[in-house]
N, C-alpha and C positions, 0 to 999 in steps of 0.2 A: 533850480527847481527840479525835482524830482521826474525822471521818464516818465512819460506817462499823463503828466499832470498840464492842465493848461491855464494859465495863467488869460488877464484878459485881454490882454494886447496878442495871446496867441492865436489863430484862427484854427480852427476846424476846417477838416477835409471831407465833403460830401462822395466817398467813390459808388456808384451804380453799376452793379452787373448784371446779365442776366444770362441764364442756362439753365436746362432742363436735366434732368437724370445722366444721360449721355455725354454730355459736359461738364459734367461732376470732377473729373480729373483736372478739366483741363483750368477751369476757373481754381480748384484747390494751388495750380501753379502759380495763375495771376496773384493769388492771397498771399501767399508766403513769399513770393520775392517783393513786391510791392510791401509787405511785411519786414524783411528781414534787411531791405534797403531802407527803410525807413529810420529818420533821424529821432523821431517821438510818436509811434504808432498809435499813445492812446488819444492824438489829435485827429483820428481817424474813423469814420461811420461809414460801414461798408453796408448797401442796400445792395440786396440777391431780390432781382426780379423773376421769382422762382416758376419756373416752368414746367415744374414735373420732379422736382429733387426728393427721392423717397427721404423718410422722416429721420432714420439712423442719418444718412447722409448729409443733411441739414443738423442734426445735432452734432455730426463731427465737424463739422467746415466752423461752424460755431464755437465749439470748443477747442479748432486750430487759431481760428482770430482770436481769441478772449485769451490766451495762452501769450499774446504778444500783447495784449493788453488794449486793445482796439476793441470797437462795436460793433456790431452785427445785425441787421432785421432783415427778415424774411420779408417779401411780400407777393401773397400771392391774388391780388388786386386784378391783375391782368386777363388771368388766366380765361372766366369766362365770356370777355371780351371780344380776344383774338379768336378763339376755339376754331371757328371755322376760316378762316383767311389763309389763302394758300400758300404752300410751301413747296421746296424740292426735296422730299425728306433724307437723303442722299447727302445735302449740303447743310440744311439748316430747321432747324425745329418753328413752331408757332411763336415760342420764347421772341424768335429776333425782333418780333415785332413788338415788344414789351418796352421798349424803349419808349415808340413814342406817347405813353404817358408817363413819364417821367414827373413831368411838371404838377401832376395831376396827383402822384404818389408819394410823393417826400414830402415832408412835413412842410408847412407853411411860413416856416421861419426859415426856410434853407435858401439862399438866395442865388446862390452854386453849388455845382454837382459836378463832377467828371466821371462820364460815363467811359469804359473799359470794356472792349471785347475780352473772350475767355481764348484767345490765340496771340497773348501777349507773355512776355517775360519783362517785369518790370526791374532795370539795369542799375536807378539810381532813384535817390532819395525825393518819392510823388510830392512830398509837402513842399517842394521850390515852386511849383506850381500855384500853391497858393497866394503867393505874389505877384503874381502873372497879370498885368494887365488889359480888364477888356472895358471897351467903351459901353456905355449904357444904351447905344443904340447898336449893342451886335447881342445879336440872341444864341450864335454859337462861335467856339472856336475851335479849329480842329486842323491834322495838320493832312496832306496828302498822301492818300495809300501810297508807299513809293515799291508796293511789289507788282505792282504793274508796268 
């Protein structure tokens, strides 16, 4: 089967990020190694929980995933939710709170998502992940920050 293509025994990969303007670099990193490690990218639907990404900005990051042959949706769903919820603007935008509607924002057919901070460098191939097993009474999995 051709890269790119998915057969129906092969699963898709829901990735979730989110960043604002200021993170624009730093999620472009997470996209192309999570990218460039990837065994068959176009198994791949990357959701930007957009927090402020000017328009150019969002059309490049866009035409960086589409180039590897993955998908891309913006959504800025969030934005006037969070607006007011405090932050440390020092450390982190209104964005970080965009995660928790996750559930809320991905299409209704997605039944997993791996959501992905923009302070990553992804090392090895995200699709092993998709075999990963969770029991249907855990609602998340996740591993411990170990830089503390």
């Amino acid at each position: 089967m051709p890269k790119g293509v998915c057969g129906e025994n092969m699963k898709k990969l829901d990735v979730v990020l989110s960043a604002d303007e200021r993170y624009a670099e730093h999620l472009s990193v997470v996209l192309v190694s999570t990218l460039m490690n990837c065994s068959d990218p176009g198994r791949i639907r990357f959701t930007i929980l957009d927090g402020g990404l000017h328009p150019e900005t969002a059309d490049r990051l866009s035409a960086l995933v589409e180039g590897y042959g993955a998908n891309m949706v913006l959504s800025s769903q969030s934005q006037a939710l969070y607006q007011n919820f405090p932050v440390n603007a020092e450390r982190m935008s209104v964005a970080a709170y965009y995660r928790i509607s996750i559930a809320e924002i991905l299409p209704s057919d997605v039944t997993r998502a791996l959501y992905l901070d923009c302070d990553l460098v992804i090392e090895r191939d995200i699709l092993e992940l998709v075999t990963f097993s969770i029991d249907h009474d855990m609602a998340v999995a996740a591993v411990e920050d170990i830089s503390r």
